[in-house]
C-alpha positions in Angstrom: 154.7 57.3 261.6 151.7 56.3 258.9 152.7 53.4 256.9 153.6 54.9 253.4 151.4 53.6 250.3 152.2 50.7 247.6 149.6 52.1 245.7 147.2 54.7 245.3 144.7 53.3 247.0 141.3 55.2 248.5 143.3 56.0 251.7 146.2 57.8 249.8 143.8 59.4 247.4 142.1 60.6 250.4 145.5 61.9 251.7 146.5 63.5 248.6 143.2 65.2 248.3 143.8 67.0 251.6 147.7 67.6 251.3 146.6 69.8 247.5 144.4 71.9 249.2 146.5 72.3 251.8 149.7 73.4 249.5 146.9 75.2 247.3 145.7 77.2 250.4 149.4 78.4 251.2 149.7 79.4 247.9 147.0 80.7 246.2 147.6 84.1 247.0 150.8 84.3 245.3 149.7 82.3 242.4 146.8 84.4 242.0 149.7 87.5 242.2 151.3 86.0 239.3 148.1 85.6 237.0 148.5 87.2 234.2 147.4 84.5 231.4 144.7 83.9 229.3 143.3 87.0 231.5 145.2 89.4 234.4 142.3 89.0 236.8 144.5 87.6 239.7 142.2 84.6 240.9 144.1 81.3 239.3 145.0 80.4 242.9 141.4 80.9 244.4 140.0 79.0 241.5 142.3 75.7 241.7 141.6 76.0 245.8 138.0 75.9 245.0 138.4 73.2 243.0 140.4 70.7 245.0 138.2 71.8 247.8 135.3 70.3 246.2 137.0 66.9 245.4 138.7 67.0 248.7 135.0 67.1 250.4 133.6 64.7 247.5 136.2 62.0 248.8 135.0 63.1 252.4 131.7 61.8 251.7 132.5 58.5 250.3 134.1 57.9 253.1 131.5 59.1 255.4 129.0 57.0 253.6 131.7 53.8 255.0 132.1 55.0 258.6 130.1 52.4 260.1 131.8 49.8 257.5 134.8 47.8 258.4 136.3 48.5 255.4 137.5 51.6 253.2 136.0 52.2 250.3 136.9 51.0 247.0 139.6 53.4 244.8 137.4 53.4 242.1 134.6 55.1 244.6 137.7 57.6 246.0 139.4 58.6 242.6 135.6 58.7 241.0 134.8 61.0 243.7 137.6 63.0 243.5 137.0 64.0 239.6 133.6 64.2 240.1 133.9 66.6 242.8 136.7 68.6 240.9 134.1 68.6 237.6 131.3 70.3 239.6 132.9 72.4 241.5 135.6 73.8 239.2 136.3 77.6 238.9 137.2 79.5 235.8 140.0 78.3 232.8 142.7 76.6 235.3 140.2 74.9 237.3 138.2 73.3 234.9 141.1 72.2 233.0 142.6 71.3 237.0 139.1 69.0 236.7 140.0 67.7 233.4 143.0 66.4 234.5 141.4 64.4 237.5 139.0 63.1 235.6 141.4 61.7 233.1 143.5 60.1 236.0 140.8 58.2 237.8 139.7 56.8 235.1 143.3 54.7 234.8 143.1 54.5 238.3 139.9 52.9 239.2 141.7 49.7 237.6 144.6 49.9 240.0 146.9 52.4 241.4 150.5 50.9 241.0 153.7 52.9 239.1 152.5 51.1 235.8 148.6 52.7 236.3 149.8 55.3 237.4 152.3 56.6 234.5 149.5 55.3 232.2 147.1 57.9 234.6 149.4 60.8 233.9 149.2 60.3 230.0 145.6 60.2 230.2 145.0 62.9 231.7 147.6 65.1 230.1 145.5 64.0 226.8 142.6 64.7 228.3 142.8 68.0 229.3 144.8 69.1 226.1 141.8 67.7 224.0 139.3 69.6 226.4 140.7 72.5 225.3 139.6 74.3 222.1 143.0 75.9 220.9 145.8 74.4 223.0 148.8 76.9 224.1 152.1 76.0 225.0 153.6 77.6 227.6 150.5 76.7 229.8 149.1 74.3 232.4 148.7 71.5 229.3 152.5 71.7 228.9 153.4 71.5 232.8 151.0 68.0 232.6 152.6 66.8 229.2 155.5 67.1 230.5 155.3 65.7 233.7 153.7 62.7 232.3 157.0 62.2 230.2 159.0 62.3 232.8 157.0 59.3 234.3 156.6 57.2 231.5 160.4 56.0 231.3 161.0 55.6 235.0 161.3 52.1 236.5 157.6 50.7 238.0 158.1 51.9 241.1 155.1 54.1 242.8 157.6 56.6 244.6 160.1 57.2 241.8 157.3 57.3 239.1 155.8 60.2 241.5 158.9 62.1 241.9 159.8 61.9 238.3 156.6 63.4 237.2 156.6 65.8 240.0 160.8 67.1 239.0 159.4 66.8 235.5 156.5 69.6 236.1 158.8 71.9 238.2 161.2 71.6 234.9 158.4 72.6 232.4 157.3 75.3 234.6 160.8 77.0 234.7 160.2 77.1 230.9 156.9 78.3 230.5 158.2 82.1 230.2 160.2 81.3 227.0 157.3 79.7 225.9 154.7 82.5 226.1 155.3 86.1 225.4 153.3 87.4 228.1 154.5 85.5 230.5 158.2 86.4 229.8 157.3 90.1 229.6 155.9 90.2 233.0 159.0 88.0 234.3 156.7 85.2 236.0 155.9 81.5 235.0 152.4 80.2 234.2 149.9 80.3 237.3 148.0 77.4 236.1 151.4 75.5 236.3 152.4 76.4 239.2 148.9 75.0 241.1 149.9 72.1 239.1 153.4 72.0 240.9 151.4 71.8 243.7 148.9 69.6 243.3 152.0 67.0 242.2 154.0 68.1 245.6 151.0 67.2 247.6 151.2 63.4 245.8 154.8 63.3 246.0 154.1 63.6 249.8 151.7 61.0 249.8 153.9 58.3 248.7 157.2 59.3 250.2 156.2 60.6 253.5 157.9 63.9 253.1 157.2 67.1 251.0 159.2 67.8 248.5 161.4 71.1 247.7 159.4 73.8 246.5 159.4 76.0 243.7 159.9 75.6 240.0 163.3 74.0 238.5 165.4 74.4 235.7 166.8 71.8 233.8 169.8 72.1 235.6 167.7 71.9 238.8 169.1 75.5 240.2 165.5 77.7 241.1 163.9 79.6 238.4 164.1 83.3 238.9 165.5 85.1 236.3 165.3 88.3 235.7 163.2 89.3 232.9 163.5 92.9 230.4 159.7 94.7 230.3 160.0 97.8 228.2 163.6 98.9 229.6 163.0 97.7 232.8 163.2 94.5 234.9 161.0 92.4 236.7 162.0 89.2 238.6 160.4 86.0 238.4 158.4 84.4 241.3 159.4 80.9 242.5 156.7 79.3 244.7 157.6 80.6 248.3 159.1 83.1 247.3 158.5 87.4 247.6 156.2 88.3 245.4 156.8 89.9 241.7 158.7 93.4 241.8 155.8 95.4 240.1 153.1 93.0 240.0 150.2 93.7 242.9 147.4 91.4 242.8 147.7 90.0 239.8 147.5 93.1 237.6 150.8 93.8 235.6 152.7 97.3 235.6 151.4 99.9 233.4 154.3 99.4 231.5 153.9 96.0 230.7 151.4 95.1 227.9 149.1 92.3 228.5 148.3 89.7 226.1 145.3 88.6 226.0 143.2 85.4 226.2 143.1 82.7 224.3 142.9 83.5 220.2 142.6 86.9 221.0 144.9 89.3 218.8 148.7 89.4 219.8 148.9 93.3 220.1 147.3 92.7 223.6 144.2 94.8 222.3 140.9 93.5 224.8 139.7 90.6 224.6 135.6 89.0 225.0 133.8 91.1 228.2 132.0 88.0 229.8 133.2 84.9 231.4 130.7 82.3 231.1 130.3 79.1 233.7 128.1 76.4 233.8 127.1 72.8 234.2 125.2 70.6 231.4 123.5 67.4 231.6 123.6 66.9 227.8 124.6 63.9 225.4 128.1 63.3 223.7 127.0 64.5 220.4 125.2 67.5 222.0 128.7 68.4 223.4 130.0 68.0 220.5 127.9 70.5 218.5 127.8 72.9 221.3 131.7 73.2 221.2 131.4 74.4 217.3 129.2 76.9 218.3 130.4 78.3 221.6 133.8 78.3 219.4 132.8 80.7 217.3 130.9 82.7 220.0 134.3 83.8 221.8 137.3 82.1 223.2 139.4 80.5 226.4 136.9 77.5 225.4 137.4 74.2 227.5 134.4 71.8 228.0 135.6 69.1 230.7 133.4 65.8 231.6 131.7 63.0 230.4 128.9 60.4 231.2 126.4 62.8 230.5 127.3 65.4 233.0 129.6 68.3 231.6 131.4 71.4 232.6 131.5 74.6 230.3 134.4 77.3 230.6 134.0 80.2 227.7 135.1 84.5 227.2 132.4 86.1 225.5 130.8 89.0 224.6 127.3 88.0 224.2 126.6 85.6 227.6 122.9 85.2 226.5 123.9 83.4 223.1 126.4 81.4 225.1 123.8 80.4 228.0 121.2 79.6 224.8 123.6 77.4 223.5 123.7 75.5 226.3 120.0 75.2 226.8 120.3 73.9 222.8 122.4 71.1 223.8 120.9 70.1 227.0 120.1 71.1 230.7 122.3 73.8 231.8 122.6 74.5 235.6 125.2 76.5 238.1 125.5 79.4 235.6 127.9 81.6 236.5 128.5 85.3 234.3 131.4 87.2 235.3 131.8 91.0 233.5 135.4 91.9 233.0 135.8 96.0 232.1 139.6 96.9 230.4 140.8 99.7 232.6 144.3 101.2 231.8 145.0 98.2 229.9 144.1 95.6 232.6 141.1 92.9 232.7 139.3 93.9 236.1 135.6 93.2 237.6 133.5 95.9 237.4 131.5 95.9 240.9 129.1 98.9 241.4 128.2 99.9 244.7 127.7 97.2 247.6 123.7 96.9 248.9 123.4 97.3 252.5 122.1 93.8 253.6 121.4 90.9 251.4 120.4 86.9 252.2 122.3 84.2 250.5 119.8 80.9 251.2 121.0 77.0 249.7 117.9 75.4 248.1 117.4 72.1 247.1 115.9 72.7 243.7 115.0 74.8 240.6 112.0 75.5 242.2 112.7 77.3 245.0 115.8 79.1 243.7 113.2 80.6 241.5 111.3 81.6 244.4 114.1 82.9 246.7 115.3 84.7 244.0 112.1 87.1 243.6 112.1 87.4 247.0 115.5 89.1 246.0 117.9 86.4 247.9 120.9 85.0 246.5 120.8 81.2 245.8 123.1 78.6 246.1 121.3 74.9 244.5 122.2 71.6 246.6 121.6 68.9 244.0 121.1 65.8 244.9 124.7 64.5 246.3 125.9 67.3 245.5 126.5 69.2 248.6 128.1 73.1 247.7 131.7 73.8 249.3 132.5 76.3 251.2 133.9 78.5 248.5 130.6 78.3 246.7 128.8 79.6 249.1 131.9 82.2 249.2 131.7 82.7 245.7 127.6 83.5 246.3 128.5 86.1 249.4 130.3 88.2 246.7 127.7 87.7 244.4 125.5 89.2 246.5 127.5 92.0 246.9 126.3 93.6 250.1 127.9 94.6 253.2 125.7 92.7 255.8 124.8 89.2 254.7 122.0 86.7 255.8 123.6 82.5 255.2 120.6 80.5 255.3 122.3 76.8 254.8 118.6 74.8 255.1 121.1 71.8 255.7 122.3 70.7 259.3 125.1 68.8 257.2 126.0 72.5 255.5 126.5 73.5 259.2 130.3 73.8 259.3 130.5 74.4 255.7 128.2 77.7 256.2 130.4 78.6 259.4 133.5 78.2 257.5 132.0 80.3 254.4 131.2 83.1 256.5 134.3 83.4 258.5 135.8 83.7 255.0 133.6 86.3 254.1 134.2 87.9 257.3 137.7 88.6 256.8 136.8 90.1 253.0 135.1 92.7 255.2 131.3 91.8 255.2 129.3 91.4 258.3 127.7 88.1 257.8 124.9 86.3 260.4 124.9 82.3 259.8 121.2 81.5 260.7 121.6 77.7 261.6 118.2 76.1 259.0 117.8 73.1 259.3 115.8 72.7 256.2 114.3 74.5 253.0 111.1 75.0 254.7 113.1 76.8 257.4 114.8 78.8 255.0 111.7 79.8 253.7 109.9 80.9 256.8 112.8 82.7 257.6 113.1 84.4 254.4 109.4 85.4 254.9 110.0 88.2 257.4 113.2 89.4 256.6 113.3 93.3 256.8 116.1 94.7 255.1 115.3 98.1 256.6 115.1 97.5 259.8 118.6 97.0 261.9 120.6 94.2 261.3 120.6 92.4 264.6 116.9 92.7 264.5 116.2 91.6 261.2 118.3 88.1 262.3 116.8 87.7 265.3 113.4 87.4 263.6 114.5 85.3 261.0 116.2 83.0 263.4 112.6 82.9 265.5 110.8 82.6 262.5 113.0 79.2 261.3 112.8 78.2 264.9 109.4 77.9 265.1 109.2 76.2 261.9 109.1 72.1 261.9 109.9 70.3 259.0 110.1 67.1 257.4 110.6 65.3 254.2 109.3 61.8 252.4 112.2 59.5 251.1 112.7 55.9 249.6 114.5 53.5 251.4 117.2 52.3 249.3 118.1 49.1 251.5 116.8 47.2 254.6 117.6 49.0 257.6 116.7 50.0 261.2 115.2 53.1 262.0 113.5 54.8 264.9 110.2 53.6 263.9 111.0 50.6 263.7 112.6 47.9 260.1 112.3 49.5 256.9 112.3 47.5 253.6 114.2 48.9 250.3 111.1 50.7 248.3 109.6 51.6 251.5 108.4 55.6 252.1 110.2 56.9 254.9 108.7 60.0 256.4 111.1 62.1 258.5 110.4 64.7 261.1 112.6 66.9 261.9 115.4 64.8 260.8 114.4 61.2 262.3 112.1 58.6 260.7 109.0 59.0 262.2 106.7 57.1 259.7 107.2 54.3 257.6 104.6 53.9 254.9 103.8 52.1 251.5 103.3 55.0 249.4 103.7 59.1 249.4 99.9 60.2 249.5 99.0 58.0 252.8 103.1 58.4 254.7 102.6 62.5 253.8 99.2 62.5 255.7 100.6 60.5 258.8 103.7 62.9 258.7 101.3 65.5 258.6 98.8 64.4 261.6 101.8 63.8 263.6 102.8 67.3 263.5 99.5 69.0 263.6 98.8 67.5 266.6 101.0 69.9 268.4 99.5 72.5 266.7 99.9 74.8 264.1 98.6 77.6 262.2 100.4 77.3 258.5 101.0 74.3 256.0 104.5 74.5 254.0 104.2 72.0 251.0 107.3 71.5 248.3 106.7 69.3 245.5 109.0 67.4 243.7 109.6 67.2 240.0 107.4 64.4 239.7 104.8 64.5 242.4 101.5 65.2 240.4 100.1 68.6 241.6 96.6 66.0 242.4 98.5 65.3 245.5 99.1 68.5 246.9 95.3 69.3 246.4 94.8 66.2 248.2 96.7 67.0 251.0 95.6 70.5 251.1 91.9 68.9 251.6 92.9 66.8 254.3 94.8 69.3 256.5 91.2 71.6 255.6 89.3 68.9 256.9 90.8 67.3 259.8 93.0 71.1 261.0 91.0 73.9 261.6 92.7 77.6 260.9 94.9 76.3 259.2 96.1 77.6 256.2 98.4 75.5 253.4 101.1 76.9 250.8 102.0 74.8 248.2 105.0 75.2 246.1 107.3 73.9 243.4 110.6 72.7 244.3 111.7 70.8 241.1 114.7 68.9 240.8 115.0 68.0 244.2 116.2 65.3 246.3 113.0 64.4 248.3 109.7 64.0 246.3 108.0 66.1 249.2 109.3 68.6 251.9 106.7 69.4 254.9 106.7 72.4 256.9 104.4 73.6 259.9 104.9 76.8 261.4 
C-alpha cells in the first residue's frame, strides 16, 4: 500500500491531479446532463475534464523534466504547474473559474502544504475565484468553494481532517444550491459547476486518506440530496452524483415545460440571453486587465477574467464577439480565441452547427505565423506555444471545430504523439473518421499539407500526405540553456544547438554559421526544396543569406521562406 501524505507535497499534488480527472471523466456526462446554469448547453462536465486534463499533463511535465533527477520536484514547481496548466487550458464559465480556484491554492501552497496551508489555501482560493467573477451568484460553484473552505478553517491542524471537512462541507453546500437559485430548483437538480467541485475535493480527500470518499451531494443532516422538485405542476427529481439521470432532462437541455433562466445578469423572465461565447488568452498588464473588465462588463455578461503575472484568461456572453476580441487586442496580446454561437430554439441555448464538410486537416503549429498560413490553406490550427503543449481535448475541441466528417491530425510533434492518438480515438467515437498522420515536425506538417486533395478518396489523400511528410527532413536551431552532453559532442549554456531530425547534430557559436552547417549536412543527401521558418526575431537578412548559400553551393534547389512568429525555435529547417 503507498505511504499516505503528511503534506501536500509534489507527489500528492501529482496524485490528486490524476484521481480529479479520473472522478471528472466518470462524471462528466452526467454533470453535463444536469447543466442548466448560467446557460443549458450541457457541457460543464466536458469543460472542468478539459481543464484538469491540462493541469494534470502540466504536472506530468514537471515531472518529466526530473526523470533523470534523484529527486522530485519542488511543490512550488507541482502546484505552479497545476494552475498554470488549469489557466491555459480552461473551458467555458466553470472551468475558468475551476482555474481560478487552483491558482488561488498554489499560491498558499508553494510555502508549504500542511492542514494550517492548506485551510489558509482553500480561503484563497474561494476569494479568488469569487473576485474573478464580475457579478457573483449564490447558489453556484463560488458558494460550493466558500463553503467548503469554512468548513476547514475551524478543524484541528490535521491534513486528513482538514480535507474531509472541506470535502463534507462542499457536498453540504451543494445539497443547497437548488434553494438557492431559481433555476436550479425548477429543474429539480443542484449546480453542475458544484458538483465537478465535489469531485475535484473527493479526488483530494483520496489522496490524503487512501480511500475515496462516499459520493454524491449531502444534506446537512448527511441523508443524500434528491428531493423531489414541483416544475409547472409536475415533478422532476434531483440528481445525486452516481446516480440515474434527471427524469426529463436529456443532455442537458431542460423540459419544454420548464423555463430556463438565463445567464448571468440576464433578465429573470428567462427571456434569451447574449448569442456569443467568447474565450481567450491575454498577455496584458494588471491595469490593462483592469480596464478591460469595465469594458467587457458592459459588452455582455457571465464575465470571469482568471490569472495573473501577466498572463490571463478571459470568459465573456456577448452579442458582438468582434468588440469583445478588440477589447482584448486594446489591453494586450490576445491568443487561443475561441467564439462559440449559441441559437435559442424552443426556449433552449443550443449550438447552431450547419452542415459537416466532407474532409478537413486539423495541423498543431508552433507559431502565429504558420497558423496564419495553414489557415489559408483552409486547415484548422491548433498553436503549441512555447511549454505549452495542447491536451488532448484541445485538439478534440479543434476536430469539432472543423466540423467535417473525415479529419486529417497533423501533430508536427513526436511528443504530441499519444496526445494526437488519444484525440482522435475521442473523435472517433463522436462519429468522424479521423487519419493521425504521425509529423514529426512543422516542416512536415507543411509538406504534408501541400498536397492534400480533399477530392480525391480519403485513404488516398493520407497516403500522400503521409509520403509527402516522410520524405520531408527537418531540423531546428536552439540555445543551450545549461552545460550538457550531446551527440555531437559538450555543449556550453549560450551555445546554438542545431538538431536534425531530432538529435544534435551541430553545435555552433551563433544562428547564421550553425543554420548553414545544419543545412550542408542535409543537402548532402540530396534534395530538391529548401523549407525555412523564421522566428519572431530572426532578421529577414538571414533568410536571404541562407537562401544565397543553398543557391550557391546546391544546385536545383529551390528555397521557401516563411514566417513562423512566436515560436519556440528561432529557425526550423526542412528539405524535401
Amino acid at each position: 500500500m503507498p505511504q499516505l501524505p503528511d503534506d501536500l507535497d509534489a507527489v500528492a499534488v501529482r496524485t490528486w491531479c490524476s484521481l480529479a480527472l479520473e472522478a471528472l471523466g466518470r462524471e462528466r456526462a452526467e454533470i453535463d446532463a444536469i447543466n442548466v446554469y448560467p446557460i443549458a448547453d450541457g457541457d460543464t462536465g466536458t469543460n472542468l475534464y478539459l481543464t484538469v486534463e491540462s493541469a494534470a499533463a502540466a504536472v506530468e511535465a514537471v515531472f518529466a523534466a526530473h526523470e533523470t533527477g534523484a529527486t522530485a520536484p519542488a511543490t512550488a514547481d507541482a502546484v505552479g504547474a497545476m494552475a498554470h496548466g488549469a489557466l491555459i487550458g480552461a473551458r467555458g464559465n466553470s472551468g475558468t473559474i475551476l482555474a481560478q480556484l487552483l491558482r488561488g491554492m498554489a499560491g498558499v501552497l508553494a510555502d508549504g502544504g500542511d492542514a494550517a496551508h492548506l485551510r489558509l489555501a482553500l480561503t484563497s482560493a474561494a476569494d479568488a475565484a469569487r473576485q474573478a467573477v464580475a457579478h457573483p451568484v449564490e447558489g453556484t460553484v463560488l458558494t460550493v468553494a466558500a463553503e467548503a473552505a469554512q468548513a476547514a478553517r475551524g478543524e484541528e491542524p490535521d491534513l486528513r481532517t482538514v480535507v474531509t471537512a472541506a470535502y463534507e462541507g462542499a457536498r453540504a453546500a451543494l445539497a443547497r444550491t437548488p434553494e438557492q437559485l431559481a433555476v436550479l430548483g425548477r429543474a429539480g437538480v443542484v449546480d453542475a459547476g458544484g458538483r465537478g467541485l465535489v469531485a475535484v475535493l473527493g479526488a483530494l480527500v483520496e489522496t490524503v486518506t487512501g480511500q475515496a470518499p462516499v459520493r454524491g451531494p449531502r444534506t446537512a443532516s448527511g441523508n443524500a440530496a434528491k428531493a423531489p422538485v414541483t416544475v409547472d405542476g409536475g415533478s422532476v427529481v434531483g440528481l445525486p452524483v452516481g446516480g440515474t439521470p434527471v427524469e426529463g432532462v436529456t443532455e442537458g437541455v431542460l423540459p419544454a415545460s420548464a423555463p430556463v433562466e438565463g445567464p448571468l445578469d440576464c433578465p429573470e423572465d428567462g427571456s434569451a440571453g447574449p448569442a456569443f461565447e467568447v474565450i481567450y488568452l491575454l498577455e496584458a498588464r494588471d491595469e490593462q486587465v483592469a480596464r478591460l473588465r469595465t469594458r467587457l462588463d458592459a459588452l455582455g455578461d457571465s464575465l470571469v477574467v482568471v490569472g495573473g503575472d501577466g498572463l490571463w484568461h478571459v470568459h465573456v456572453h456577448v452579442d458582438d464577439a468582434g468588440a469583445a476580441v478588440e477589447a482584448g487586442v486594446e489591453a494586450g496580446r490576445p491568443y487561443r480565441i475561441r467564439i462559440t454561437h449559441f441559437a435559442t430554439e424552443s426556449g433552449h441555448d443550443v449550438r447552431v452547427q450547419a452542415e459537416p464538410a466532407q474532409r478537413a486537416v486539423v495541423v498543431v503549429v508552433p507559431g502565429d505565423g504558420l497558423a496564419g498560413l495553414c489557415t489559408e490553406a483552409g486547415a484548422t490550427t491548433v498553436i503549441a506555444r512555447p511549454g505549452e503543449p495542447p491536451a488532448s481535448g484541445e485538439l478534440v475541441d479543434a476536430i469539432r471545430r472543423a466540423h467535417a466528417r473525415e479529419v486529417v491530425l497533423l501533430p508536427n510533434d513526436a511528443a504530441l504523439r499519444h496526445t494526437a492518438a488519444a484525440a482522435a480515438e475521442q473523435a472517433r467515437t463522436e462519429g468522424v473518421r479521423v487519419a493521425l498522420v504521425p509529423t514529426r515536425a512543422a516542416v512536415q506538417g507543411i509538406a504534408a499539407l501541400a498536397v492534400h486533395e480533399p477530392d480525391r478518396g480519403f485513404d488516398e489523400d493520407v497516403v500522400a500526405m503521409t509520403a509527402a511528410a516522410g520524405a520531408t527532413r527537418y531540423a531546428e536551431l536552439a540555445v543551450a540553456e545549461r552545460q550538457s552532453w550531446t551527440m555531437a559532442g559538450i555543449c556550453q549554456a549560450g551555445d546554438i544547438l542545431g538538431l536534425i531530425d531530432g538529435d544534435v547534430a551541430v553545435i555552433g557559436a551563433d544562428v547564421p554559421g550553425t543554420a548553414r552547417t545544419v543545412l550542408d549536412r542535409m543537402l548532402a543527401a540530396g534534395g530538391e526544396l529548401v523549407t525555412l521558418v523564421l522566428g519572431e526575431d530572426v532578421p529577414d537578412a538571414l533568410a536571404d543569406a541562407l537562401e544565397e548559400h543553398v543557391r550557391e553551393g546546391h544546385l536545383a534547389v529551390d528555397t521557401v521562406v516563411y514566417r513562423g512568429g512566436h515560436q519556440r525555435a528561432p529557425l526550423l529547417i526542412g528539405v524535401e
